[in-house]
BALOBA-1460 file (C-alpha; in Angstrom, 3 decimals):
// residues 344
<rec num="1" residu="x" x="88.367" y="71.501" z="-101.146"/>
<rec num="2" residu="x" x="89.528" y="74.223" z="-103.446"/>
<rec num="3" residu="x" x="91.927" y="76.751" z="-102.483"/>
<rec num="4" residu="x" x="90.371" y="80.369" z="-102.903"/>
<rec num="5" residu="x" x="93.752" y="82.214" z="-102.521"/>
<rec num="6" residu="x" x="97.197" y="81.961" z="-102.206"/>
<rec num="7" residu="x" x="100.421" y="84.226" z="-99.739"/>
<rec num="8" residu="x" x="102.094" y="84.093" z="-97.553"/>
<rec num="9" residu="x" x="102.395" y="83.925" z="-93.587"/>
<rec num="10" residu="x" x="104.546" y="86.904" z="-92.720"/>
<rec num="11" residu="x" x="105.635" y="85.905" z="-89.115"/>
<rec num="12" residu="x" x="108.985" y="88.707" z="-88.446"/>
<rec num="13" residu="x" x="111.382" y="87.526" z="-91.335"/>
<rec num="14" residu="x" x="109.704" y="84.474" z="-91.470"/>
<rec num="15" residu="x" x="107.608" y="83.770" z="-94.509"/>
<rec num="16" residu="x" x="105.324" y="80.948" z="-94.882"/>
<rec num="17" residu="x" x="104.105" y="79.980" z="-98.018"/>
<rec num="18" residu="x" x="99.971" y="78.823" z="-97.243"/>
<rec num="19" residu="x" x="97.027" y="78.480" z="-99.226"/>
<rec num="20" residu="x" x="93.768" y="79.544" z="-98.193"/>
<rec num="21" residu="x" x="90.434" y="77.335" z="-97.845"/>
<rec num="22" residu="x" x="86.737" y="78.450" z="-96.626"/>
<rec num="23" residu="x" x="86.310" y="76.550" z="-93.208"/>
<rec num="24" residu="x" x="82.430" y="76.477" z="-93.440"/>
<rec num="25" residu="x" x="79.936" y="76.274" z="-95.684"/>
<rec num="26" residu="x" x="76.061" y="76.889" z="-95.343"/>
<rec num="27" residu="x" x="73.707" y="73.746" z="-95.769"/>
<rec num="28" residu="x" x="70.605" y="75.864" z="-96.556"/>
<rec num="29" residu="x" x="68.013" y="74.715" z="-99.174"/>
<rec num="30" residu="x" x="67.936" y="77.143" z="-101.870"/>
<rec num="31" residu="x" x="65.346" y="78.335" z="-104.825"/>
<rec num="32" residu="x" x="64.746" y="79.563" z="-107.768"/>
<rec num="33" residu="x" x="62.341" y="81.847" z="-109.060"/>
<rec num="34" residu="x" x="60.050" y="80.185" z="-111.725"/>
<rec num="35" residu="x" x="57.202" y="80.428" z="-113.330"/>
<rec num="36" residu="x" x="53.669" y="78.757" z="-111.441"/>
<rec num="37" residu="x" x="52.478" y="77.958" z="-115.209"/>
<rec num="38" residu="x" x="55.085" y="75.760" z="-116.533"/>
<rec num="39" residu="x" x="58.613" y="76.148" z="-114.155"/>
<rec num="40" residu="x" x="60.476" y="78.385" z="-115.785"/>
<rec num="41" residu="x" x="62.957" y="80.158" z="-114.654"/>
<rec num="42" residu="x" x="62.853" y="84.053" z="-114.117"/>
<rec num="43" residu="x" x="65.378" y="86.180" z="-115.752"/>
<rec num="44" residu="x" x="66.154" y="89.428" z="-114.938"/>
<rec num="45" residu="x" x="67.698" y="92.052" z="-117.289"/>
<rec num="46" residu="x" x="70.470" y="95.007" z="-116.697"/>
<rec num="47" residu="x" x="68.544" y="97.597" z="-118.037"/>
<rec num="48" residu="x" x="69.928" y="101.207" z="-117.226"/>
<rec num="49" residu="x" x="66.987" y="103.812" z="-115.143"/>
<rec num="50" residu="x" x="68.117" y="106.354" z="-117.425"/>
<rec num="51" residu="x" x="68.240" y="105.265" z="-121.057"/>
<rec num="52" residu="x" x="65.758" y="102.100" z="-120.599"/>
<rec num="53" residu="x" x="68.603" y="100.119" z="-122.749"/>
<rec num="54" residu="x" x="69.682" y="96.672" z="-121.668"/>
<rec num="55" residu="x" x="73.685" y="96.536" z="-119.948"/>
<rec num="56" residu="x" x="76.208" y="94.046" z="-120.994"/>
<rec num="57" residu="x" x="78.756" y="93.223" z="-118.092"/>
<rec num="58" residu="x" x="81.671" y="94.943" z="-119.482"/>
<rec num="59" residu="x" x="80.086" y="98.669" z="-119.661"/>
<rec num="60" residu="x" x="78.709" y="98.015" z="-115.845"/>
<rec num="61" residu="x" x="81.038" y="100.713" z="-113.200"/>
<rec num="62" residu="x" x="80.603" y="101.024" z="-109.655"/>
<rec num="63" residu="x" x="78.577" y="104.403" z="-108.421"/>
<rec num="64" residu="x" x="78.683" y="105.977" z="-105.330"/>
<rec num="65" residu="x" x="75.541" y="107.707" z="-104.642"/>
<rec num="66" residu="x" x="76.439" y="111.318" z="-102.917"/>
<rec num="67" residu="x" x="72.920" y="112.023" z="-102.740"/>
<rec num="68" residu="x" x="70.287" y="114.483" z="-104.499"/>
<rec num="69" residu="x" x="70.366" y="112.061" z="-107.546"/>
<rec num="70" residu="x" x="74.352" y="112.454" z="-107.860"/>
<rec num="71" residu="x" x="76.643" y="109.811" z="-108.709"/>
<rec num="72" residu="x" x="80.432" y="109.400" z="-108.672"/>
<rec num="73" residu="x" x="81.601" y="106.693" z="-110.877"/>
<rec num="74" residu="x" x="84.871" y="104.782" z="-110.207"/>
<rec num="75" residu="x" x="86.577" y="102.685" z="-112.519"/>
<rec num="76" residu="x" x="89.357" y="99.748" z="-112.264"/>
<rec num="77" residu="x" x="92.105" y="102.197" z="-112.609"/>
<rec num="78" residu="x" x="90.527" y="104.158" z="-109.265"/>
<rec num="79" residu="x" x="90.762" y="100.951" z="-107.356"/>
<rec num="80" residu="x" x="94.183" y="99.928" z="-108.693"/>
<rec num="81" residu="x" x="95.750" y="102.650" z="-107.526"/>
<rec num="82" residu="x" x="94.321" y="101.844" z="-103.907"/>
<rec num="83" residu="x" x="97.211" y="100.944" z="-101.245"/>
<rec num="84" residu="x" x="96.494" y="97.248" z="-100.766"/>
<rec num="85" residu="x" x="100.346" y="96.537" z="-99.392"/>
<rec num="86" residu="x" x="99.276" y="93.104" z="-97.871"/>
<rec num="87" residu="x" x="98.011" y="92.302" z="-100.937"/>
<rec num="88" residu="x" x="99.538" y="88.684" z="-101.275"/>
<rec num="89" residu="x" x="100.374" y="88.610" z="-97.537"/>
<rec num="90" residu="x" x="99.021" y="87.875" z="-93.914"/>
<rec num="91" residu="x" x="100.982" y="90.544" z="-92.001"/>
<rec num="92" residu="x" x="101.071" y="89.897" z="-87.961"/>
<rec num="93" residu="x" x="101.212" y="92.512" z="-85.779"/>
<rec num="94" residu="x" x="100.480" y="91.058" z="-82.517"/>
<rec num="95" residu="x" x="99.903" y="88.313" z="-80.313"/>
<rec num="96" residu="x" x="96.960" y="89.030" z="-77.854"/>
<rec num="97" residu="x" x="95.252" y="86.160" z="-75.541"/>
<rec num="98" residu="x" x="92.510" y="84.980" z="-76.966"/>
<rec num="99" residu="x" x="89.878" y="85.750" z="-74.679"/>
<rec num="100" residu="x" x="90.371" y="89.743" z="-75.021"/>
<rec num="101" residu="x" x="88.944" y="89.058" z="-78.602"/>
<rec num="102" residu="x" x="85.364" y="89.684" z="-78.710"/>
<rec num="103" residu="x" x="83.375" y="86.829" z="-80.280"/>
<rec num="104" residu="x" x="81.093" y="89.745" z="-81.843"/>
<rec num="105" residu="x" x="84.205" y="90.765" z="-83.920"/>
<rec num="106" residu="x" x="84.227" y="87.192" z="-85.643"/>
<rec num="107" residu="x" x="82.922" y="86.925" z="-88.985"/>
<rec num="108" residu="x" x="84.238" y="84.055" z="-91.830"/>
<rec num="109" residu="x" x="86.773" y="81.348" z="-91.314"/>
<rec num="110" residu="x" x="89.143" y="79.730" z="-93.345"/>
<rec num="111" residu="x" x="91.502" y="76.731" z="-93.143"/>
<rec num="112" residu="x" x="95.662" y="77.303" z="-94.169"/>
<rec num="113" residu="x" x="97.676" y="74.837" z="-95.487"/>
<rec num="114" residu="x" x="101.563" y="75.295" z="-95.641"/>
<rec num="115" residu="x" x="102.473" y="74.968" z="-98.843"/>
<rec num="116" residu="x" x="105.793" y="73.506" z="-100.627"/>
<rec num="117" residu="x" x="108.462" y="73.692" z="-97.926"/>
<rec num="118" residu="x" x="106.711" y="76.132" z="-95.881"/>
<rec num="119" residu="x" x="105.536" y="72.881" z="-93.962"/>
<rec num="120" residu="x" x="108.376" y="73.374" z="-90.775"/>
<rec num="121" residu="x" x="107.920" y="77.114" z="-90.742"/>
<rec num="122" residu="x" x="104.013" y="76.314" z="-90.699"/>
<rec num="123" residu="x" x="104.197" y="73.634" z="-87.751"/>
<rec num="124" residu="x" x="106.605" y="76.146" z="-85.775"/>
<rec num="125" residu="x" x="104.147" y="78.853" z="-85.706"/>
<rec num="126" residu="x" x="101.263" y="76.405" z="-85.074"/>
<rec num="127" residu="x" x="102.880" y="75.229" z="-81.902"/>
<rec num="128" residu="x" x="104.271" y="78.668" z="-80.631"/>
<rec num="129" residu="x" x="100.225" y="79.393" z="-80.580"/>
<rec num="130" residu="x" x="99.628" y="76.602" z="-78.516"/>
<rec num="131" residu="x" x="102.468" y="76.968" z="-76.171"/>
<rec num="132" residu="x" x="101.804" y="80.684" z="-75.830"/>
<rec num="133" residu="x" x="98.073" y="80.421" z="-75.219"/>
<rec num="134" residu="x" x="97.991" y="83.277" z="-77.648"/>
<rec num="135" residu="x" x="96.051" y="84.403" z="-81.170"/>
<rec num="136" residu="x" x="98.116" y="86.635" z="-83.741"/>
<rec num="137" residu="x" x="96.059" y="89.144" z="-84.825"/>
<rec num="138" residu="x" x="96.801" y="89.695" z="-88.533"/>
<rec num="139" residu="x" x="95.791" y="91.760" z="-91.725"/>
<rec num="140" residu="x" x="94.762" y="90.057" z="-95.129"/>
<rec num="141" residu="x" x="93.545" y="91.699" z="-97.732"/>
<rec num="142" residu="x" x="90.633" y="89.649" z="-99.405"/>
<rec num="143" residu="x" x="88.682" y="90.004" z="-102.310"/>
<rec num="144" residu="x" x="90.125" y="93.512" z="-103.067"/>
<rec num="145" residu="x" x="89.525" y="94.782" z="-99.378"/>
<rec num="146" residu="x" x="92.040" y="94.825" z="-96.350"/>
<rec num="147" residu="x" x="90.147" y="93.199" z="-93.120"/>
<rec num="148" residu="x" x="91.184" y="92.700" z="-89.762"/>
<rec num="149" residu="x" x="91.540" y="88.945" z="-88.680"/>
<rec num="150" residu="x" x="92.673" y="86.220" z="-86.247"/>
<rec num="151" residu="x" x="95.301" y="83.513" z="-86.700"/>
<rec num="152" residu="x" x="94.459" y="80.628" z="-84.285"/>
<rec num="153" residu="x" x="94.669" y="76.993" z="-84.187"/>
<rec num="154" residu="x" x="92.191" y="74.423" z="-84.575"/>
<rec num="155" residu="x" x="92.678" y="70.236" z="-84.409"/>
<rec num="156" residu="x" x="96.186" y="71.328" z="-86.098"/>
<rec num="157" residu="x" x="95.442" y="73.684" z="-88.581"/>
<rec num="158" residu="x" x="95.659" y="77.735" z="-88.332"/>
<rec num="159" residu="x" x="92.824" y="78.861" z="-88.695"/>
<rec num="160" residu="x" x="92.059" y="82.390" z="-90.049"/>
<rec num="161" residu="x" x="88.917" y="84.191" z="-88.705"/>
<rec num="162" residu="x" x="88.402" y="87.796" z="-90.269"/>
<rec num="163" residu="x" x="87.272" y="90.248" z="-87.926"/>
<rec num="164" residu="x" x="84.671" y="93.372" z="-88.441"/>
<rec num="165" residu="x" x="86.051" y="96.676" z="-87.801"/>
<rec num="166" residu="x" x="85.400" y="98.359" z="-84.552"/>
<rec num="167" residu="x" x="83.168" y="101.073" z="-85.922"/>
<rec num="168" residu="x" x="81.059" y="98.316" z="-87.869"/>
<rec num="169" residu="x" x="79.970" y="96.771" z="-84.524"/>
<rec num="170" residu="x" x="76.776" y="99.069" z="-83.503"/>
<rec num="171" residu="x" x="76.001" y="100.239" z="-79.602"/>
<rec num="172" residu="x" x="72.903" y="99.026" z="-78.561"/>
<rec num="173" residu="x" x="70.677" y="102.218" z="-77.824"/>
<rec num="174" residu="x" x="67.501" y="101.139" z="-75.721"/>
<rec num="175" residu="x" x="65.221" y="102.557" z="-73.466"/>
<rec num="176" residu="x" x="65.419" y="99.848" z="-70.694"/>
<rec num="177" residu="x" x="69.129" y="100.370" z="-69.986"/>
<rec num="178" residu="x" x="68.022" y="103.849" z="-68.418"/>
<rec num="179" residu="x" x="65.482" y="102.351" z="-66.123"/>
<rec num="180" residu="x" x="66.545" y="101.544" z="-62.531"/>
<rec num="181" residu="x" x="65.284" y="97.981" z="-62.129"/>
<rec num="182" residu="x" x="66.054" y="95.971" z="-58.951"/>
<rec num="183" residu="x" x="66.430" y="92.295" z="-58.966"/>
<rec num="184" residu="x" x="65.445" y="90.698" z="-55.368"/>
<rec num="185" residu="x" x="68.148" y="88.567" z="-54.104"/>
<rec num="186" residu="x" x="65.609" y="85.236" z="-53.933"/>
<rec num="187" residu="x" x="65.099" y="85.964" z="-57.741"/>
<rec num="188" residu="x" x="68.818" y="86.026" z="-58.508"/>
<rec num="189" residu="x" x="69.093" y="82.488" z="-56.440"/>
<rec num="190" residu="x" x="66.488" y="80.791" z="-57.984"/>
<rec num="191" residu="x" x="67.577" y="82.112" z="-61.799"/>
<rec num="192" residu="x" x="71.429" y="80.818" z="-60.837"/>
<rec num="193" residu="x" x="69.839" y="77.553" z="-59.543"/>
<rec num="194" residu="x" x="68.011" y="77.051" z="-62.953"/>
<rec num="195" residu="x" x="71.118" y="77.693" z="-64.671"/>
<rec num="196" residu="x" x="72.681" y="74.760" z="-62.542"/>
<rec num="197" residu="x" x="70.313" y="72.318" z="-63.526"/>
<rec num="198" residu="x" x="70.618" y="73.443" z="-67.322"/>
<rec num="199" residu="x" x="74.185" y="72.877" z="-67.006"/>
<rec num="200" residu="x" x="75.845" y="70.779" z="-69.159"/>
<rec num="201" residu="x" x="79.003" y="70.053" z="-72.046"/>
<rec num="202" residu="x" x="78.325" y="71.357" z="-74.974"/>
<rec num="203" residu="x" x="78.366" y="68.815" z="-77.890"/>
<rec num="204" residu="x" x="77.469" y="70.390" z="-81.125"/>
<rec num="205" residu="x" x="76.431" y="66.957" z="-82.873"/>
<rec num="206" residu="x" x="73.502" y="66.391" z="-81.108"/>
<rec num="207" residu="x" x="71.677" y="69.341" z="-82.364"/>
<rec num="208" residu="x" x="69.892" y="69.194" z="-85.862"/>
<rec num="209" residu="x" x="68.562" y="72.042" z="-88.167"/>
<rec num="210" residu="x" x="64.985" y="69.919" z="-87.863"/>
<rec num="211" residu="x" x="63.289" y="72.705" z="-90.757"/>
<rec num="212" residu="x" x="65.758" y="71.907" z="-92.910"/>
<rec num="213" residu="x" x="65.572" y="67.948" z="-92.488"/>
<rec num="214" residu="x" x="61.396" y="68.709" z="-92.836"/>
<rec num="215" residu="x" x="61.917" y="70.765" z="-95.716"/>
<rec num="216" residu="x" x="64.010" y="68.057" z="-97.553"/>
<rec num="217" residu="x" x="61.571" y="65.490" z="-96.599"/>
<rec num="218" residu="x" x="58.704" y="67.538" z="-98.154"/>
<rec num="219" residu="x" x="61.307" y="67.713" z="-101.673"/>
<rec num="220" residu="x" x="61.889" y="64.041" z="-101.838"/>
<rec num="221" residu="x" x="58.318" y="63.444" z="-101.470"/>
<rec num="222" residu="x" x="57.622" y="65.330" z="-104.302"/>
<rec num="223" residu="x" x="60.311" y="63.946" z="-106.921"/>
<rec num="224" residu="x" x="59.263" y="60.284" z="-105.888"/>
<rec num="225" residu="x" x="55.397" y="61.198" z="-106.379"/>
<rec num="226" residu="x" x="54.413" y="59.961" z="-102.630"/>
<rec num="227" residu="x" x="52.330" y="61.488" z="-100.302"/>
<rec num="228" residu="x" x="53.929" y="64.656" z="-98.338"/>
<rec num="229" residu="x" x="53.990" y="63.650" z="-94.217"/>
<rec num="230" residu="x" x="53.095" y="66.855" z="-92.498"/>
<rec num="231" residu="x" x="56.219" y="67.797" z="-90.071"/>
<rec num="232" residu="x" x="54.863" y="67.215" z="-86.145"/>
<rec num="233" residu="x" x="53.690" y="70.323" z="-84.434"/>
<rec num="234" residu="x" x="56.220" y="73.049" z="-83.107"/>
<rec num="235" residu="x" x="55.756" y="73.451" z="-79.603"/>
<rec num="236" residu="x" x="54.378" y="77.387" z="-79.326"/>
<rec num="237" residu="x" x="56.730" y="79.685" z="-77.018"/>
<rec num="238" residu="x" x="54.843" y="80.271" z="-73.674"/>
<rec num="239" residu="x" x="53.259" y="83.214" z="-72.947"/>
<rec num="240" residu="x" x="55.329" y="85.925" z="-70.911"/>
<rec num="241" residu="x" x="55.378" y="84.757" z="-67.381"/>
<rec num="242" residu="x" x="53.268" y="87.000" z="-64.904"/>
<rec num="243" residu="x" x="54.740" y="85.649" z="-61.666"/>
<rec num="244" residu="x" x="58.441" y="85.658" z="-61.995"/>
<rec num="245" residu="x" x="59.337" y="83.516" z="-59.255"/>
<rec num="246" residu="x" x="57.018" y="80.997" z="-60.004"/>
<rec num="247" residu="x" x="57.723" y="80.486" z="-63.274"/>
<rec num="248" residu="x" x="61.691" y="80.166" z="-62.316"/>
<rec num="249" residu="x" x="60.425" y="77.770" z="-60.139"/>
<rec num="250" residu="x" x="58.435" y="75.454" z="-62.750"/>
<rec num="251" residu="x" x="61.520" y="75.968" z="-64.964"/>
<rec num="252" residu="x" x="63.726" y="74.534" z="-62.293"/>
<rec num="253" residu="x" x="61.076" y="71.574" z="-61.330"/>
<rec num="254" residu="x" x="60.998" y="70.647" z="-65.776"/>
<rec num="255" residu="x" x="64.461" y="70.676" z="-66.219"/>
<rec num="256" residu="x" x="65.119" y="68.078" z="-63.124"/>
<rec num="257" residu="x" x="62.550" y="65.826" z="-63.911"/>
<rec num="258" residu="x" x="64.106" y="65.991" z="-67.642"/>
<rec num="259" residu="x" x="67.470" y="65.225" z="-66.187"/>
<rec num="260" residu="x" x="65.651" y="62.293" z="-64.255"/>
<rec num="261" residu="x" x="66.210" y="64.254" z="-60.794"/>
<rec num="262" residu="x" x="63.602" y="63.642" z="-58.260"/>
<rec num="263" residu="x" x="61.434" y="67.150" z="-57.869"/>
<rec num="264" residu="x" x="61.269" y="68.926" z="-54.727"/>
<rec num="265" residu="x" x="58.984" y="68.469" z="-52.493"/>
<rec num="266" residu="x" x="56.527" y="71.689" z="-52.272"/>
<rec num="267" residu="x" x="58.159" y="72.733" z="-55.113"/>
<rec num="268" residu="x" x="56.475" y="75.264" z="-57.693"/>
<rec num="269" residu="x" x="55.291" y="71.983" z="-59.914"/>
<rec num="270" residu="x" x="53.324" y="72.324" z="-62.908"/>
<rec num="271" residu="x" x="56.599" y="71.208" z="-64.433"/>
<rec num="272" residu="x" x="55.408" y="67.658" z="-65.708"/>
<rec num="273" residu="x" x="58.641" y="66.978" z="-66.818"/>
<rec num="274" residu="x" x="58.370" y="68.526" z="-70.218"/>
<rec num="275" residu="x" x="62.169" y="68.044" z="-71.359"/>
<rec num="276" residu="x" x="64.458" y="71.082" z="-73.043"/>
<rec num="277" residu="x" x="65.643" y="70.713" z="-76.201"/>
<rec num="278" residu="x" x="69.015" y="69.791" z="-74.986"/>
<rec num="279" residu="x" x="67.974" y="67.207" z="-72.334"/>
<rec num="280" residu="x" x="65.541" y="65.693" z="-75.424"/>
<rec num="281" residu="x" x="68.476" y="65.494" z="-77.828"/>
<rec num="282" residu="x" x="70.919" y="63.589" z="-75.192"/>
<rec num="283" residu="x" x="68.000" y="61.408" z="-74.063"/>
<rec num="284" residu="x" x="67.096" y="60.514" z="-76.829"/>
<rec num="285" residu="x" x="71.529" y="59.550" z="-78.166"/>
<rec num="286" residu="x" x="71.399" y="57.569" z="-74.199"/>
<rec num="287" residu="x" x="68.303" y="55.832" z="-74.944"/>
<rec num="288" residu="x" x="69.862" y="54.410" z="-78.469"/>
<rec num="289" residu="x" x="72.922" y="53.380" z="-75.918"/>
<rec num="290" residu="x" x="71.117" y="51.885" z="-74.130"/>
<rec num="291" residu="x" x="68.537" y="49.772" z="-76.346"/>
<rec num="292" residu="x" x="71.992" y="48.428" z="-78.218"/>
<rec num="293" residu="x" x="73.744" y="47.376" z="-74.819"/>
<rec num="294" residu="x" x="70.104" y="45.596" z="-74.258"/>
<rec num="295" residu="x" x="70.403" y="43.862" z="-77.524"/>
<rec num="296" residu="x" x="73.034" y="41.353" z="-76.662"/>
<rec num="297" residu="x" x="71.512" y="40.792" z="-73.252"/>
<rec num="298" residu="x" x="68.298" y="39.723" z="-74.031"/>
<rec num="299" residu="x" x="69.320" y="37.746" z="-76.809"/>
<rec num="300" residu="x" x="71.840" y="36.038" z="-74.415"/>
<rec num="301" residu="x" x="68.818" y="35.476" z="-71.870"/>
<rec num="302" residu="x" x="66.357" y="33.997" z="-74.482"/>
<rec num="303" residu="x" x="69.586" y="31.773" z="-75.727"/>
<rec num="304" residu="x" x="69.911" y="30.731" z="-71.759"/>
<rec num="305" residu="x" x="65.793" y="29.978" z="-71.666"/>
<rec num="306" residu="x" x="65.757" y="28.075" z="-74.846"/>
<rec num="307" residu="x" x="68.808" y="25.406" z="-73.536"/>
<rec num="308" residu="x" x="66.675" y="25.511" z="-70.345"/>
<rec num="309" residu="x" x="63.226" y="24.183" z="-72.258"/>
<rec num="310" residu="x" x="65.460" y="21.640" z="-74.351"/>
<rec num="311" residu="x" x="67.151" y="20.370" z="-71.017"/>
<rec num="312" residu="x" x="64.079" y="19.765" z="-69.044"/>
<rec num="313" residu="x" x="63.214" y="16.243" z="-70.794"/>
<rec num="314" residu="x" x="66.367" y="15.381" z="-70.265"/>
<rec num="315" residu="x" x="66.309" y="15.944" z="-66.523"/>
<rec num="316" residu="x" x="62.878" y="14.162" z="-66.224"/>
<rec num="317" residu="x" x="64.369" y="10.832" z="-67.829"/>
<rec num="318" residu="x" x="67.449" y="10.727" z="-65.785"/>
<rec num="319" residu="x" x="65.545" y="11.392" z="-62.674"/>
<rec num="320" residu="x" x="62.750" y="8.449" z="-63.720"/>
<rec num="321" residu="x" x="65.995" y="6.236" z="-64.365"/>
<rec num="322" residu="x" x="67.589" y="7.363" z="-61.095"/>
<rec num="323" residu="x" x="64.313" y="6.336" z="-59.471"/>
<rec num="324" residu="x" x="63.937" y="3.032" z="-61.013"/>
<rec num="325" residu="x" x="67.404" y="2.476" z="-60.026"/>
<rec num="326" residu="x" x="67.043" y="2.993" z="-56.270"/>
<rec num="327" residu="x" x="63.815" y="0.963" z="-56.400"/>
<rec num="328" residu="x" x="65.163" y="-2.409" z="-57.653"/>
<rec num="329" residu="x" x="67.054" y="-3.506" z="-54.349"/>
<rec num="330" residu="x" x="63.422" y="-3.227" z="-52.461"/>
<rec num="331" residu="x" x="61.847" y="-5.244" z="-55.081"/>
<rec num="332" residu="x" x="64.455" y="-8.143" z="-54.577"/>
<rec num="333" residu="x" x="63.933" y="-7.589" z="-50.926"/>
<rec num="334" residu="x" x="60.250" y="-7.508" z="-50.498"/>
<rec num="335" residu="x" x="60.559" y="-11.059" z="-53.262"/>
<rec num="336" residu="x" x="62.947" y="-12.583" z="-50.521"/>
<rec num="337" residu="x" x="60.761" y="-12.164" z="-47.858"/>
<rec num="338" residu="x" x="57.656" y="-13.466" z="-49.662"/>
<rec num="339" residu="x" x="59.204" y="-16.495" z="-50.857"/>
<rec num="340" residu="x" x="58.221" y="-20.253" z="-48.800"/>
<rec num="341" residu="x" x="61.337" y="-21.368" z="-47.102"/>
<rec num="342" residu="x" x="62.373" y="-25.071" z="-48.025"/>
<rec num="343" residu="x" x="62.073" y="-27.749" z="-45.100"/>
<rec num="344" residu="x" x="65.153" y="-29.136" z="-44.172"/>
């Protein structure tokens, strides 16, 4: 990883020297524009809506459009003058528990490292965090703009999430919030109950971004010249459900039967134990479990037949032997008896 920018930690007088490294990074398949004739690429040039002439970089300003066709240009000198005094520094101002932080507030994420001998300072403030049960809540200024963020730790590192502004989060305005809608208590029962039976821990690594595996698949197909294999069918959402109840009570039947639950008698069927995506994808990691515990079995099993098969000659000699064996003293007695006795 490559550090994107470098300050300081400023915890009271305590200054700790970090750098600063983007925690995430998006694994979407991207494009260009090209030409259908012959691939090439599309270039687009700065041309100015006034004059028609083409723009180089350096005589490019940022507008800000006041309306009516008015603009206010600001130059380099208008933003240097701006009061950025955290400029080079992560400034706490308070430690807050961490579930009073809205999730909606999150937006990017970024790893620190301690840098130099900031390493004991570093470590100190991770473990206060963790002892404290607490998030600082901090101001950075990034990419020439001062944002709100979190200081938290994750698998030993402090993380830094910036935050959006409180007036950049919008109220949801909508009609339905108005109405007076009643929920019947056998409703709320059976939605909880469906809830149970979805219940589960959530482990990230067994969901997949399946479009994007599909897409790649359809990209390697055509750069080694092979046929493309058409991606399976995606399941259509069902249609809205006209009898609530009943279709909380399908819902409840498909994700027992998924689980491997027996379904309730009289129950609202019609389930057929169509599994949920999350059922499907830990199925499908305890069926690969259990076909490699199997392995050694039945390999140990066939092992056991196999010495079986070669022993059974064996066994069939011995016994004939054993046989013979036993019969020898009645020969020699039946010969005795038949034999004429000498006269005296």
């Amino acid at each position: 990883m490559r550090a994107i920018w470098k300050g300081a930690v400023s915890f009271g007088l305590v200054s700790i020297g970090v750098k600063l490294y983007s925690a995430t990074e998006e694994k979407d398949i991207r494009f260009h524009q090209v030409h259908r004739e012959d691939g090439g690429r599309i270039r687009y040039k700065r041309t100015c809506s006034v004059c028609g002439e083409e723009v180089t970089y350096d005589d490019i300003a940022k507008g800000y459009d006041i309306g009516g066709g008015e603009m206010v240009i600001l130059t380099d000198e208008d933003f240097a003058d701006l009061p950025l005094t955290s400029s080079r520094a992560i400034d706490v101002l308070e430690f807050v528990p961490a579930e009073q932080v809205d999730p909606i507030l999150y937006n990017k994420a970024y790893f620190l490292e301690p840098e130099g001998a900031a390493t004991k300072p570093y470590v100190l403030l991770r473990d206060a965090l963790i002892d404290s049960e607490r998030v600082a809540i901090v101001k950075v200024a990034l990419r020439q703009r001062e944002q709100l963020a979190t200081l938290r730790v994750r698998e030993g590192v402090l993380l830094l999430n910036t935050m959006l502004w409180p007036d950049e989060i919008r109220t949801p305005d909508f009609g339905f919030l108005d109405e007076d809608l009643k929920v019947r208590p056998p409703e709320l029962a059976m939605a909880s109950s469906l809830i149970d039976s979805m219940t589960g821990e959530f482990e990230p690594d067994v969901f997949t971004d399946d479009y994007r595996a599909a897409l790649q698949e359809v990209i390697d197909a055509k750069v080694e010249g092979r046929e493309v294999v058409q991606p399976e069918e995606v399941e259509e959402a069902p249609a809205a459900a006209v009898d609530l109840m009943a279709a909380l009570k399908a819902s409840v039947e498909r994700a027992k039967a998924a689980r491997g639950e027996q379904p309730a008698r009289g129950g609202g069927g019609g389930g057929g134990g169509e599994p949920t995506p999350i059922s499907s994808a830990r199925s499908a990691q305890k069926a690969a479990e259990k076909k490699a515990a199997k392995a050694p079995a039945k390999k140990t099993a066939a092992k056991k037949t196999a010495e079986k098969k070669a022993a059974e000659p064996a066994k069939k000699t011995a016994a004939k032997k054993a046989a013979a064996t036993k019969a020898e003293p009645a020969k020699k007695t039946a010969a005795r008896k038949t034999a004429p006795r000498k006269s005296a």
